[in-house]
N, C-alpha and C positions, 0 to 999 in steps of 0.2 A: 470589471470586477463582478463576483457571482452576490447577489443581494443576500444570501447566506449559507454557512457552512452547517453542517447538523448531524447528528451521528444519522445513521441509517437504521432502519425500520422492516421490518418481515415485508411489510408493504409495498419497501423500495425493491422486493428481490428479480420484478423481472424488465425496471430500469439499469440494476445496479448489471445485470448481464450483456445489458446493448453496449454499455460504456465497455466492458471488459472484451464485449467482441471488438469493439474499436481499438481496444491497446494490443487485442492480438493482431489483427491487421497491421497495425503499427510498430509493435515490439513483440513479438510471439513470445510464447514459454520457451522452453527448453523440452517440455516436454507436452504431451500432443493437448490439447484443449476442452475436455468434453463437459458441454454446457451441462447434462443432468448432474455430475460428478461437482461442478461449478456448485449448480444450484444449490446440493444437498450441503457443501462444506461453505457456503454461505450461511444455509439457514442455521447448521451446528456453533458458526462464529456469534452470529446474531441471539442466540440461546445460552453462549456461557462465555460472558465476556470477561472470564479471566483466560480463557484463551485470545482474547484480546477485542479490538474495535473496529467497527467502520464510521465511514465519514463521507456523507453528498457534498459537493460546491454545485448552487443550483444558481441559474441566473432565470431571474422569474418564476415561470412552472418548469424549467427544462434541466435534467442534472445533465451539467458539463464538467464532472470530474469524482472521481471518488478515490478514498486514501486507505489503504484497511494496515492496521497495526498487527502483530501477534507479537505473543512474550516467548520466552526462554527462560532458563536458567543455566547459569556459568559462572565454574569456577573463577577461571581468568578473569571473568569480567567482574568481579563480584556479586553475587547474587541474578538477581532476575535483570531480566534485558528486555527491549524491545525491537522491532525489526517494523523497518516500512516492508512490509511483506509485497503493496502494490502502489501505487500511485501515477494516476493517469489524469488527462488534460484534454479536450478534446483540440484537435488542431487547431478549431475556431477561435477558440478562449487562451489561446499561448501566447505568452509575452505580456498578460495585462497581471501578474502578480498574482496568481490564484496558487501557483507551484508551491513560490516563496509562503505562503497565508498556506495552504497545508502543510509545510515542511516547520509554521512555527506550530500550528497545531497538534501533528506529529513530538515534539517535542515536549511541549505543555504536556498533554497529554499522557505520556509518557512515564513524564516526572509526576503526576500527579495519581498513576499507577506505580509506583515507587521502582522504576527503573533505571538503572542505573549508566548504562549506554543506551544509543541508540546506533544502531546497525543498519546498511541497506545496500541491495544488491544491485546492481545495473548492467546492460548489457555493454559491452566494448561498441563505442563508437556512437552510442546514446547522446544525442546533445543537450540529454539534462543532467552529463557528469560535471559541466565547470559548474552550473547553478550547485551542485551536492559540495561543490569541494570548496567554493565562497561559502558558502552556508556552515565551513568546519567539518565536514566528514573528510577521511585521508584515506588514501588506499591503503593495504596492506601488502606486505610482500609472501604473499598463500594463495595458496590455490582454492577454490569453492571445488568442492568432491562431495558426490550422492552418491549414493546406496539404495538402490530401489529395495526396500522389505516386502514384499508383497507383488503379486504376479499380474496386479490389473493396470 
């Protein structure tokens, strides 16, 4: 278990990208990865957290995991929502409950941003969809479709 969770810091921004180079190696985006682009839409999250939160799991000095939150707003769902936008685990730290201890944090969390679901996306074949779907999340029968607005 990581001795503690904590939101993240401007401070943490160039731990908070080793972790995320790690979930790219492990789980890529979808679309290509570029750390200054990373870095800048880090520090914009970190600066107006009604666009939402991040979150360290550190064991000792070392973060071995971080959770970052963002909102929405939807009809459907009534009102504001939030999205596990990332959630990562270093290989070494898997299986000791840090996933479960983000995913209630994610939640709390959430709720205490007055959101009314919580939403979260994963790749096909990810072995942390049975932990999502114990936990109460349910697939849908839709398809996830982007729209790139912007040419970069």
């Amino acid at each position: 278990m990581p001795t503690r969770i904590a939101p993240a810091t401007s401070a943490d921004l160039s731990l908070l990208l080793v972790l995320m180079r790690a979930m790219q190696d492990a789980d890529p985006w979808s679309e290509v990865f570029h750390e200054t682009t990373a870095h800048a839409n880090l520090t914009e999250l970190l600066d107006h957290p009604s666009y939402g939160l991040i979150y360290m799991a550190w064991d000792g000095g070392h973060p071995v995991a971080y959770l970052v939150i963002c909102f929405d707003y939807s009809l459907e769902y009534r009102g504001k929502g939030a999205w596990i936008d990332e959630l990562f685990v270093q290989a070494s730290h898997r299986g000791q409950g840090i996933g479960s201890q983000l995913l209630d944090l994610a939640e709390q969390a959430s709720r205490e941003h007055h959101a009314h679901v919580l939403h979260l996306e994963v790749s096909h074949g990810n072995t942390a969809i049975e932990l999502y779907r114990r936990r109460g999340f349910v697939d849908h029968e839709r398809y996830l479709m982007t729209k790139r607005l912007d040419e970069t």
